[in-house]
C-alpha positions in Angstrom: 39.0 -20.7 -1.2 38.5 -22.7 2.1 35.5 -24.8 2.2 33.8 -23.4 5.0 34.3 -19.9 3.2 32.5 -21.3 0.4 29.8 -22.7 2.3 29.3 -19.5 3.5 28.6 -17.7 0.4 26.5 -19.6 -1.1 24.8 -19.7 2.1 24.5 -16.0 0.9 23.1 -15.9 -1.7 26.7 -15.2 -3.5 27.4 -12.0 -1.4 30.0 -12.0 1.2 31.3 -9.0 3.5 35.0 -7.9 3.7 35.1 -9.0 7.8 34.0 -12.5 6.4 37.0 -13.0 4.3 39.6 -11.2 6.3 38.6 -13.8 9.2 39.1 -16.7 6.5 42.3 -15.3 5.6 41.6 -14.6 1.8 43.3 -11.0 1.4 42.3 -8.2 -1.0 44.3 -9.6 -4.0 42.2 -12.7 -3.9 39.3 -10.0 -4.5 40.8 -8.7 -7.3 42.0 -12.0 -9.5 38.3 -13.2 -8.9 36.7 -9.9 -10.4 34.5 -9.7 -7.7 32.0 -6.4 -7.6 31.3 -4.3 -4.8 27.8 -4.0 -3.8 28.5 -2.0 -1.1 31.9 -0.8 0.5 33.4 -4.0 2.1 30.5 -5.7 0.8 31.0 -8.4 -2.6 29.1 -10.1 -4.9 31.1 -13.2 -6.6 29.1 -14.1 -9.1 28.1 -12.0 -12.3 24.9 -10.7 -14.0 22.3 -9.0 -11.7 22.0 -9.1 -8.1 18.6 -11.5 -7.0 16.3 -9.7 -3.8 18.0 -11.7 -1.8 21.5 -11.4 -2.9 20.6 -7.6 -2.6 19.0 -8.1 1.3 21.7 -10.3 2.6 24.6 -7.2 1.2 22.3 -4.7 3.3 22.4 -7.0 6.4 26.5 -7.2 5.7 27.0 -3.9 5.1 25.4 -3.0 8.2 27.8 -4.8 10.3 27.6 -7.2 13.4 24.3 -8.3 14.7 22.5 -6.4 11.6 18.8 -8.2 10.7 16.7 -7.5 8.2 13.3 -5.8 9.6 10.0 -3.8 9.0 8.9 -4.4 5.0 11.9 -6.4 4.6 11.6 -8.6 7.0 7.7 -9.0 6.3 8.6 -9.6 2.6 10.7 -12.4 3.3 7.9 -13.9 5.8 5.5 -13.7 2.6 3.3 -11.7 4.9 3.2 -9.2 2.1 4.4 -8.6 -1.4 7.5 -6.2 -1.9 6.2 -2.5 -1.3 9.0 -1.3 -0.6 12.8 -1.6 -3.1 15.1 -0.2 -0.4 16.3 -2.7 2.3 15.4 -2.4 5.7 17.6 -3.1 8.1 18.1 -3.0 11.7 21.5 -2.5 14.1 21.5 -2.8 17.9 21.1 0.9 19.3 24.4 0.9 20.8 26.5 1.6 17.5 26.2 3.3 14.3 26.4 2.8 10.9 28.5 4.9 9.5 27.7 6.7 6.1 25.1 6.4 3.6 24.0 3.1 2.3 22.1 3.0 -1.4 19.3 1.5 -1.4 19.2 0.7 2.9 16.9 2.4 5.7 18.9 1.9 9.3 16.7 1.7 12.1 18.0 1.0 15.6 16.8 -1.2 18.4 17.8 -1.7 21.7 15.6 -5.0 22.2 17.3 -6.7 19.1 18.8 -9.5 20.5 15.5 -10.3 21.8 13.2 -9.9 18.8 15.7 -11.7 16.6 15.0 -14.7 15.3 17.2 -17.4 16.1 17.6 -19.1 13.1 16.5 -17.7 10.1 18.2 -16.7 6.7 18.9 -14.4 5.9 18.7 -13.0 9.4 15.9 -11.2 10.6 13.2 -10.1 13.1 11.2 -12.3 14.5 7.5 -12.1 12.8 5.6 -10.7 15.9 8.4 -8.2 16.3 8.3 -7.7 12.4 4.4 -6.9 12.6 5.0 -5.0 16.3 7.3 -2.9 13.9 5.3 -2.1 10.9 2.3 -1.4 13.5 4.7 1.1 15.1 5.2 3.0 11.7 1.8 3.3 10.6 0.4 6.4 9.9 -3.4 5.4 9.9 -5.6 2.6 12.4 -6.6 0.6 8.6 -2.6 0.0 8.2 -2.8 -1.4 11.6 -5.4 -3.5 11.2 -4.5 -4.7 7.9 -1.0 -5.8 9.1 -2.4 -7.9 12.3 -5.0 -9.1 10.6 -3.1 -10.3 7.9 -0.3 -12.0 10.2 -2.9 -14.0 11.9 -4.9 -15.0 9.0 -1.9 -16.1 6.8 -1.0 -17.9 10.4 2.1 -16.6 10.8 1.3 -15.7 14.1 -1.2 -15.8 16.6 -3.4 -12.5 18.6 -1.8 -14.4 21.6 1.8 -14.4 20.2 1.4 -10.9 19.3 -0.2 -9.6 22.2 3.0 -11.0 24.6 5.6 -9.5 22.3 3.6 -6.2 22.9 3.4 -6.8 26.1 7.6 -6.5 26.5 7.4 -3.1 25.0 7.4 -0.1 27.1 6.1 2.2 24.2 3.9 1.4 20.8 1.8 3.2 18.8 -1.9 2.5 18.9 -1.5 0.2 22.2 -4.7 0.8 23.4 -6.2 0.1 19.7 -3.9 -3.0 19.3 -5.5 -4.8 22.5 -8.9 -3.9 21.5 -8.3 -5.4 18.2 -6.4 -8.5 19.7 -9.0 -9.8 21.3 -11.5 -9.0 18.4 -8.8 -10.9 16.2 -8.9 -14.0 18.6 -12.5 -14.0 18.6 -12.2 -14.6 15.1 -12.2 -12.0 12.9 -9.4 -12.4 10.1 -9.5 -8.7 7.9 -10.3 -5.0 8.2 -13.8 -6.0 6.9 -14.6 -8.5 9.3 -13.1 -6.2 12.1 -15.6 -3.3 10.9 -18.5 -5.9 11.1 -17.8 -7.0 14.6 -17.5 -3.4 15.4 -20.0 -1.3 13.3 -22.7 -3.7 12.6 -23.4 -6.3 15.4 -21.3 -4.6 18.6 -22.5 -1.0 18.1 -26.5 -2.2 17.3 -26.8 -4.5 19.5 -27.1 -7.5 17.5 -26.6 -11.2 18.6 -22.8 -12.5 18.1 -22.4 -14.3 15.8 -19.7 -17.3 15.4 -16.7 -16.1 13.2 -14.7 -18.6 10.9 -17.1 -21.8 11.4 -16.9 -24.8 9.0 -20.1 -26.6 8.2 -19.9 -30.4 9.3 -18.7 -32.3 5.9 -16.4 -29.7 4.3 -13.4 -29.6 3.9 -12.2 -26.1 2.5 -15.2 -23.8 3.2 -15.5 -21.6 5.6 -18.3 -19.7 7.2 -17.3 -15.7 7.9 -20.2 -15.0 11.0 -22.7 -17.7 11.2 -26.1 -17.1 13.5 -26.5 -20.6 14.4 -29.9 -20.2 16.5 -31.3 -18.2 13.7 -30.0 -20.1 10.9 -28.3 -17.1 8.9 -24.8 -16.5 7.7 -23.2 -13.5 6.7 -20.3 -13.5 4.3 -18.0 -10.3 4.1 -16.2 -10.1 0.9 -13.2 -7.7 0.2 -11.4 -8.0 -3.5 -8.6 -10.5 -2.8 -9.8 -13.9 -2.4 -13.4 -13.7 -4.3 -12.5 -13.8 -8.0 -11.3 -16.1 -10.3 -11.6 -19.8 -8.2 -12.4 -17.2 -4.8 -16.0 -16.6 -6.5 -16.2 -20.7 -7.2 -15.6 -21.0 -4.1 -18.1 -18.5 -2.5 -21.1 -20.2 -5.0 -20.1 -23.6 -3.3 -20.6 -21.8 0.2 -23.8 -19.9 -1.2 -25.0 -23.2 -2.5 -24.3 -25.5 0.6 -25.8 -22.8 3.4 -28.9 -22.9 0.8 -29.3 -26.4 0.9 -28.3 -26.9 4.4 -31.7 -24.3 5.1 -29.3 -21.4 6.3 -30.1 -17.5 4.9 -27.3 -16.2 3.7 -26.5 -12.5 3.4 -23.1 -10.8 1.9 -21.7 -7.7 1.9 -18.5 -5.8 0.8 -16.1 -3.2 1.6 -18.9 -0.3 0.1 -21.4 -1.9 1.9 -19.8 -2.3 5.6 -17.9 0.9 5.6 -20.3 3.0 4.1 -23.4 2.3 5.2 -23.3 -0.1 8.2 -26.5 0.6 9.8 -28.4 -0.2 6.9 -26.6 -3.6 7.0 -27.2 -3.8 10.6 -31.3 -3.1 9.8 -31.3 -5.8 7.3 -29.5 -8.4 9.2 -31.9 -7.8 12.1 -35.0 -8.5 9.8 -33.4 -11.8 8.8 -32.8 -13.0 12.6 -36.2 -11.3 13.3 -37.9 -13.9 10.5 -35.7 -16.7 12.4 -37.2 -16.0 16.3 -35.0 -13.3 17.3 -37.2 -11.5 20.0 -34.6 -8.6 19.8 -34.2 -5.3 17.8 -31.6 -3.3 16.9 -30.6 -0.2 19.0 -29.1 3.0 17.5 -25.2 3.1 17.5 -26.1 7.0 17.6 -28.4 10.0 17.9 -29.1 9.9 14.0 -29.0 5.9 13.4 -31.4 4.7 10.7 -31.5 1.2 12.2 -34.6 1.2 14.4 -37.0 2.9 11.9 -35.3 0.4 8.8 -35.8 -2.9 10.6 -39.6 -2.0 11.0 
């Protein structure tokens, strides 16, 4: 087998494509003396025992021929942006050709911006991770998918709301746009989850409260971070979803709790429950706290029916 060949494979993750060794001149009785499987037609594996993920990507990317990248759930899989959710590989081709047949295991989607949102060095290939989320925002069925995959991207910094909002910005159509540069700028402002998101929005935007600063660090500490902190008034508020906050997360939040207590600062927390479900009530107790720290303001009703008012009395 010639060197560079060999390079290539293992480069590969063990899998190579029919193309690959036709253009290194190793013909098809080579493949046979060396009991090679085929993964899919014209694409090997030469090695034996099960295929890894990314022995299986990289024979999806092959099998869908020149200029193929592996996109959408794949693609964010491999960034670590997420865990697998999904087992079938997805890749994308540029628009002008097709992929002929039915590939087990592979979604084909088609782009005609793909040798733009490519990225130019990774393996195996693949979209780049603005594009990726672009993508995956593109496909959602509901505004929490879309939040969750921005917020995620940016929080894991991957990306940046900046980043994301200039690969938008070369697309002439998206889902959600005018929800995607709302949440942009909220994103940039700080806010790193759905939950914070629904804070911002629900609970200090819609009742009027002061803003807060998102994502501080008191002076002195290294690892701890403060979710909205009321500087002036001397009050934090810590929104905390599931992952994170147990196991060392809920060390973590006691050291926070403990250090805003002895640093003189009122701390208040709330969950998912608590900020989805009833964010006025939130909104009515964070206002008595800033109240008892000089806040000359009150909370105004996000709506005809809004409890605030009449709770923060």
């Amino acid at each position: 087998m010639p060197p560079e060949l060999a390079e290539l494979i293992e480069q590969q993750a063990g899998m190579v494509s029919w193309a690959q060794l036709r253009a290194a001149g190793v013909g098809r009785a080579a493949i046979r003396s060396r009991r090679w499987r085929q993964r899919h037609r014209g694409v090997y594996a030469t090695f034996s025992g099960p295929l890894s993920r990314e022995a299986e990507i990289w024979a999806g990317v092959l099998r869908a021929g020149p200029g193929a990248v592996a996109s959408h759930q794949t693609a964010a899989e491999l960034y670590g942006l997420t865990e697998r959710i999904d087992d079938r590989i997805h890749v994308t081709v540029p628009a002008d050709r097709r992929v002929r047949g039915k590939i087990d295991g592979v979604v084909i989607h088609y782009a005609h911006r793909l040798p733009k949102t490519r990225h130019p060095s990774k393996r195996p290939p693949r979209t780049r991770i603005e594009d990726t989320v672009l993508d995956l925002v593109d496909t959602s069925h509901h505004p929490r998918a879309v939040e969750g995959w921005v917020t995620q991207a940016c929080q894991k910094r991957l990306t940046t709301p900046e980043r994301l909002a200039e690969a938008m910005a070369e697309r002439k159509k998206i889902k959600w746009r005018p929800m995607m540069e709302s949440m942009l700028g909220d994103v940039a402002e700080g806010a790193h989850s759905p939950l914070e998101l629904k804070y911002l929005r629900s609970v200090e935007r819609a009742h009027g409260l002061p803003r807060g600063i998102r994502q501080s660090r008191p002076s002195g500490a290294r690892i701890v971070w403060t979710d909205v902190h009321y500087k002036q008034f001397r009050s934090v508020v810590e929104l905390d979803g599931r992952v994170g906050h147990e196991g060392e997360g809920q060390f973590r939040d006691r050291r926070r709790d403990n250090r805003s207590m002895a640093d003189g600062l009122w701390t208040l927390r709330y969950g998912h429950a608590d900020t989805f479900g009833s964010p006025c009530d939130i909104a009515a107790e964070v206002a008595r706290v800033l109240r008892s720290q000089v806040w000359a303001g009150e909370p105004r009703p996000c709506s005809a029916d809004c409890p605030a008012p009449e709770l923060n009395r």
